[in-house]
N, C-alpha and C positions, 0 to 999 in steps of 0.2 A: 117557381114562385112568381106570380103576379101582381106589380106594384099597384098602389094608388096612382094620383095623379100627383103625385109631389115629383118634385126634380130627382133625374141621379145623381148623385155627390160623385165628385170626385177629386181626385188627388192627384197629382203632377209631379213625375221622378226626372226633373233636367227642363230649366228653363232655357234653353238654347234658341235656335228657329224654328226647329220644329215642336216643340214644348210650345213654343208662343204661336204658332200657328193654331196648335189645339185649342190652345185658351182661347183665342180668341173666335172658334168655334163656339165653346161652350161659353161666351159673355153675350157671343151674338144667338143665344138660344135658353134666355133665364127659364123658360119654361120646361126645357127636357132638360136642362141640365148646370147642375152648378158644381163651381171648384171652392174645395174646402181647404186644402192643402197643398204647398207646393214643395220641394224639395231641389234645392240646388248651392251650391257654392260662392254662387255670384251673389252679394245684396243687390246689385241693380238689376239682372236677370227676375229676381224672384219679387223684386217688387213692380217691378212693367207686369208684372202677370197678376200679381196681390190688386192692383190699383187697376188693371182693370176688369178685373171679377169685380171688386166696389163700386167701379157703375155703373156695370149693369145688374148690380143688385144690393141701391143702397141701404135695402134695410136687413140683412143678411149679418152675418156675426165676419168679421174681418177672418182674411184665408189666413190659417195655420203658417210659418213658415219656418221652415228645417234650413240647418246647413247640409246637411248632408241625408240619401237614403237610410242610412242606416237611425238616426236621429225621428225618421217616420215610423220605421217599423216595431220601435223602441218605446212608442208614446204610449203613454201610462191614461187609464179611464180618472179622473178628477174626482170622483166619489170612492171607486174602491183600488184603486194603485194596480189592476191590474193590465196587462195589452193590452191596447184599444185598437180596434180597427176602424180607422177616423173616416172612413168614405165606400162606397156602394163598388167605385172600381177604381182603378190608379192603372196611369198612361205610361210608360217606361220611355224616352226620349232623350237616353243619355249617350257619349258617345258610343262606339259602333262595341268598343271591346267593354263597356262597360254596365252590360244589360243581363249576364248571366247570373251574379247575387242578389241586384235586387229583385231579380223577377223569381227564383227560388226561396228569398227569405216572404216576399209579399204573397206568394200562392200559399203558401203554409200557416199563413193567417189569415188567410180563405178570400180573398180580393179578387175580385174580375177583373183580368192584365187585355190591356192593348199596348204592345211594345213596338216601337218602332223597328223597320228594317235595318241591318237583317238580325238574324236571332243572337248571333254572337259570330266568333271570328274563327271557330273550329267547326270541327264533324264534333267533337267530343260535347263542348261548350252546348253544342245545340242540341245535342239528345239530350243533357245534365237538364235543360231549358222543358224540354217536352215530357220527362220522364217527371220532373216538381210537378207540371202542371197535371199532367194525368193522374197521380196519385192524388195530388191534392181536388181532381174535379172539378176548378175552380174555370169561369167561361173566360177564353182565352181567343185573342186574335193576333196578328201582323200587322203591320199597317206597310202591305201590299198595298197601296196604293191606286195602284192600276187597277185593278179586278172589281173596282167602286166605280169607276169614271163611265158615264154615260156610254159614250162609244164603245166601250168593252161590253157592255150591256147590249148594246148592238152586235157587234161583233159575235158576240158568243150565241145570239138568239138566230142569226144566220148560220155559223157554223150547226148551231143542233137544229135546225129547222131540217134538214138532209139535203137541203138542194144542191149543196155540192156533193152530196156520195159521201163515200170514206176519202178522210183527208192521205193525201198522200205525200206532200210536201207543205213546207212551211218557209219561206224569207220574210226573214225578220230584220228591221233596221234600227239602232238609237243614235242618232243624230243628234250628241251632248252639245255642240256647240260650242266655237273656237275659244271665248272668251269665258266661257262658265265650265269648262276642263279647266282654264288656266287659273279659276276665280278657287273652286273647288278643289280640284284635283293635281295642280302643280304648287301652288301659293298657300293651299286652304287646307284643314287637317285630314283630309280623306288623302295628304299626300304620300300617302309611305306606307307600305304593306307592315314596317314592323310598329306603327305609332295607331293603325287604324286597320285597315284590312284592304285583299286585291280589290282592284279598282272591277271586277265581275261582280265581284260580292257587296263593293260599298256602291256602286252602281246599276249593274246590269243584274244581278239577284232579283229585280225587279220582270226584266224582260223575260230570265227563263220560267220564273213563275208563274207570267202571264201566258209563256207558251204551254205552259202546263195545265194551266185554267182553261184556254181560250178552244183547245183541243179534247180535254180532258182526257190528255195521255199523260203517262207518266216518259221520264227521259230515263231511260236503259242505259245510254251508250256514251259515250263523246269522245272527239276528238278537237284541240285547239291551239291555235297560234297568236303571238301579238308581241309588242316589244311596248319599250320606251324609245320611239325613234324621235321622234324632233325636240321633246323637251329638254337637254341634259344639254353639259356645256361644250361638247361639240361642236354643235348646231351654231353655239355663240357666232352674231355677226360681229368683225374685224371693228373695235371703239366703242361696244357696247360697256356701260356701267352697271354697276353691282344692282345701284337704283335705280328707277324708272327715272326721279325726279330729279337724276343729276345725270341724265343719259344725253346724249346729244342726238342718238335716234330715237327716241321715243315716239315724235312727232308722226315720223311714218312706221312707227310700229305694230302689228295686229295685234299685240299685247298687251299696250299697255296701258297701264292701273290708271292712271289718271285719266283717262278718255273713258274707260268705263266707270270706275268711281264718283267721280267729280260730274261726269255726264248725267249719272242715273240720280246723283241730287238735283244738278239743276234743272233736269227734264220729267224728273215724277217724284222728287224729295226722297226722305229719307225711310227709303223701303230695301227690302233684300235685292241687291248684296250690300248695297251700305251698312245696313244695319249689324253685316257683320264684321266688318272692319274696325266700327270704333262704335260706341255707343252715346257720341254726338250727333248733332243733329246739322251743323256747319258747316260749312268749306274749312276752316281752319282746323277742325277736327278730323275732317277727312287726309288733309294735307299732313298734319303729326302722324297720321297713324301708317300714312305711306312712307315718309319720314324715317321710321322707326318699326314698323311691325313687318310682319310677315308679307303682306299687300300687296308692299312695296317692293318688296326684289324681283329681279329681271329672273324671266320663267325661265331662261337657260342658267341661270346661276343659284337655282334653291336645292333643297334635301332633297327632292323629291325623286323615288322610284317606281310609281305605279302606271300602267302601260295605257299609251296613248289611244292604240287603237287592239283590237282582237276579234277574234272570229271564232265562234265554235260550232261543231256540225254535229249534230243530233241524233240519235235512233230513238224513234216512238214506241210505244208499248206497242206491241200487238200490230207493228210495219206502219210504213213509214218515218217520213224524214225531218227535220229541222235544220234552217243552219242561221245562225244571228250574228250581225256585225255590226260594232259599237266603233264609234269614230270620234276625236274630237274635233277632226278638221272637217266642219260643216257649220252651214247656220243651225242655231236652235232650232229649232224645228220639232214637231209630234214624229211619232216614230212611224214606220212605213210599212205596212203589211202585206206581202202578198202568199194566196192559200189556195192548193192545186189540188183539186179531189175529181173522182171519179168519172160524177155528171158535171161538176160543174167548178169554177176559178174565180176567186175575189181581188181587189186589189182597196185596199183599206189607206187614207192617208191621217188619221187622227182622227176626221171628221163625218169623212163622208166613205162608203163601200160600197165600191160598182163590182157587181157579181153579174157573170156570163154563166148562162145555162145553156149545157151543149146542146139538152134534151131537144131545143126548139130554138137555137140561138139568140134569145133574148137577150136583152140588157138593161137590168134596175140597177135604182140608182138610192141606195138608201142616208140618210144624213141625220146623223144624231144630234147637231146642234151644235153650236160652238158655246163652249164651257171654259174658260179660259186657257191661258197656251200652259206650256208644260213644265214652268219652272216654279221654284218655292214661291215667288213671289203673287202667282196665280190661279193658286188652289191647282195644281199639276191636272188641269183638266177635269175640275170637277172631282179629281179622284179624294185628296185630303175632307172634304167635307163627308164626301163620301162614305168613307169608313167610320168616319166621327157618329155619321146620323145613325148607322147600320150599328155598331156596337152600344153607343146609345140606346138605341133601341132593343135589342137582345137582354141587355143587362134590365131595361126599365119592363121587358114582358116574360123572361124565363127562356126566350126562344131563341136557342142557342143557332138556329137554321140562316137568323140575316148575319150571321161573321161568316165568309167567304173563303178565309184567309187564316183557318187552323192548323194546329199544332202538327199532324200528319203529312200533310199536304203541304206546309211551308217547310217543314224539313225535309222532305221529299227534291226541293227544289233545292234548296240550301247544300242538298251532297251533292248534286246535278253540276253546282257553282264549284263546291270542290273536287270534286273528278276533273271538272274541267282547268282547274288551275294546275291540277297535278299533269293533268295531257301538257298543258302547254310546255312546264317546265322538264317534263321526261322527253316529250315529243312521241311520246306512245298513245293510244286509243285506251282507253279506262270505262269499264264497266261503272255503272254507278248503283250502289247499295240502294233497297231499298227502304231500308229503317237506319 
């Protein structure tokens, strides 16, 4: 089906960051697209996203708002009391284990899903995910991220251009970045495989995907390693405090909250990661919530068990190799690519890919632009708009060909992430299912 020129409606399952990142694609795009409905637990969550759908589109009927998903799928039509399906598609953006009911109850009342990564926290969770959606037919995406971002767009139009031959190896780099592991993934709820999911899967699901894409192999094989080596209270330096703000090393610590918190208000206001700390706008709001929340505790003394750094080595469909290593102890940084084929070898830093051809020893130098760096705070490279215009688009023309990032093929990647947790934890080499 082929729309008019009206907007696509849509609907919002978790106003969180990544929820309000969306939105705030679709405020800054009244004309492909508006939010009718939001759904979340927070009132102030769900109204930063209500208020600003309202201005950019003040004469618009104010957005629907739910406390909860299940209160969406529940909405009754105002003329005849029966289910309504209130919007064209609805974005699922809720935390990581919290994405398999509503994206099953919303494809069953025939809604076009863009759920955030990853699919859910199981092999089981994500077939139950792909199996709704196929039944019900309904145009379904990931928000892979990466497979959107201009340089992957690059990337991938040199890997199939043949100049390199058949690929025959793949190093892969994610360069999380000392302070945004620690912001994220020791302090922040991606901290604990039984509260959220592995840190492959709430992170790096990302990378195998792309190695999945970027090659168009599937991963057969793996083998991986990785720990929690420096976060845990071990590591603790001799006088450290429980808090940063009552520590007496802080001051030279690479950790701590208050040099990033406090820094990133008074040096670009009140954007990510602030904004997920407290939902002041202040220093004195920042200061309480170090105070008192999670923020604040020293990275060697929290819950957290999800692994610092890991490595996993790869078999490609039909030969060839992969091997990916995620680290916290680096700068942020774009991730690192280098690609060894036949006639010819790449080496990829985010932005730019210098590829040697043996044919003739040459050396081009191709540069896809800079699109912002690679954190929530800046559209991860172009990629979050990314997927927002592509499914956008597919929902407002029928054509289901611009999502990148379906049901198949992200589950595909998603058993790739669990084979590979299971290597790490047996220390044995795991086939990876195809379905």
């Amino acid at each position: 089906m082929t729309r008019n020129d009206a907007p696509v409606t849509v609907a919002l399952v978790g106003a969180g960051n990544r929820g309000q990142t969306y939105a705030r694609w679709i405020a800054a795009h009244p004309d492909r697209a508006r939010l009718v409905a939001v759904a979340d637990p927070r009132p102030f969550q769900r109204s930063l996203v209500a208020s600003g759908s309202a201005a950019a589109n003040p004469d618009a009927a104010p957005v629907a708002e739910f406390a909860d998903w299940e209160s969406l799928v529940a909405a009754e039509d105002g003329t005849t009391g029966a289910p309504a399906r209130l919007a064209d598609m609805v974005i699922v953006a809720t935390q990581d284990r919290e994405h398999r009911d509503p994206v099953v109850a919303l494809a069953a009342q025939g809604y076009a899903i863009l759920v955030e990564k990853p699919l859910a926290p199981s092999p089981e969770e994500c077939r139950d995910v792909v199996d709704a959606v196929e039944a019900s037919g309904v145009l379904f995406g990931v928000c892979h991220v990466m497979r959107y971002m201009p340089y992957t767009d690059l990337m991938k139009s040199v890997v199939d251009s043949g100049v390199l031959g058949e690929v025959v190896n793949v190093q892969h780099l994610e360069p999380v970045g000392w302070w945004h592991d620690a912001h994220s993934y020791v302090r922040g709820p991606w901290r604990s495989e039984k509260t959220s999911s592995p840190m492959l899967l709430a992170k790096s699901s990302h990378d195998l995907d792309w190695i999945r894409y970027v090659t168009g192999k599937r991963i057969t094989t793996v083998a991986s390693f990785g720990s929690l080596k420096h976060f845990r209270p071990e590591e603790r330096p001799e006088g450290a405090a429980d808090r940063c703000l009552d520590c007496p090393l802080e001051p030279t610590c690479p950790y701590s909250a208050p040099r990033l918190y406090l820094g990133t208000l008074r040096e670009k206001g009140a954007i990510w990661p602030v904004t997920v700390v407290t939902d002041g706008t202040d220093e004195a709001s920042v200061i309480e919530a170090l105070r008192t929340g999670d923020y604040g505790r020293c990275v060697y003394a929290s819950d957290n068990d999800v692994v610092d750094h890991q490595v996993v080595a790869m078999e490609l469909e039909g030969g060839g190799a992969a091997t990916f290593t995620m680290t916290a102890f680096s700068e942020q940084d774009h991730r690192k690519t280098q690609i060894f084929g036949t006639h010819g070898c790449l080496d990829g830093d985010g932005e730019k890919i210098r590829v040697t051809d043996f044919r003739d020893g040459s050396v081009t130098v191709h540069d896809s632009g800079h699109h912002g760096a690679t954190n929530a705070a800046d559209d991860h490279g172009g990629g979050d708009s990314g997927v927002m215009d592509a499914f956008v688009r597919a929902v407002a023309t029928g054509d289901a060909s611009h999502v990148r990032s379906g049901a198949v093929e992200s589950l595909q990647s998603h058993l790739a992430v669990f084979a590979a947790e299971e290597s790490r934890h047996s220390r044995t080499v795991v086939e990876v299912p195809a379905r």
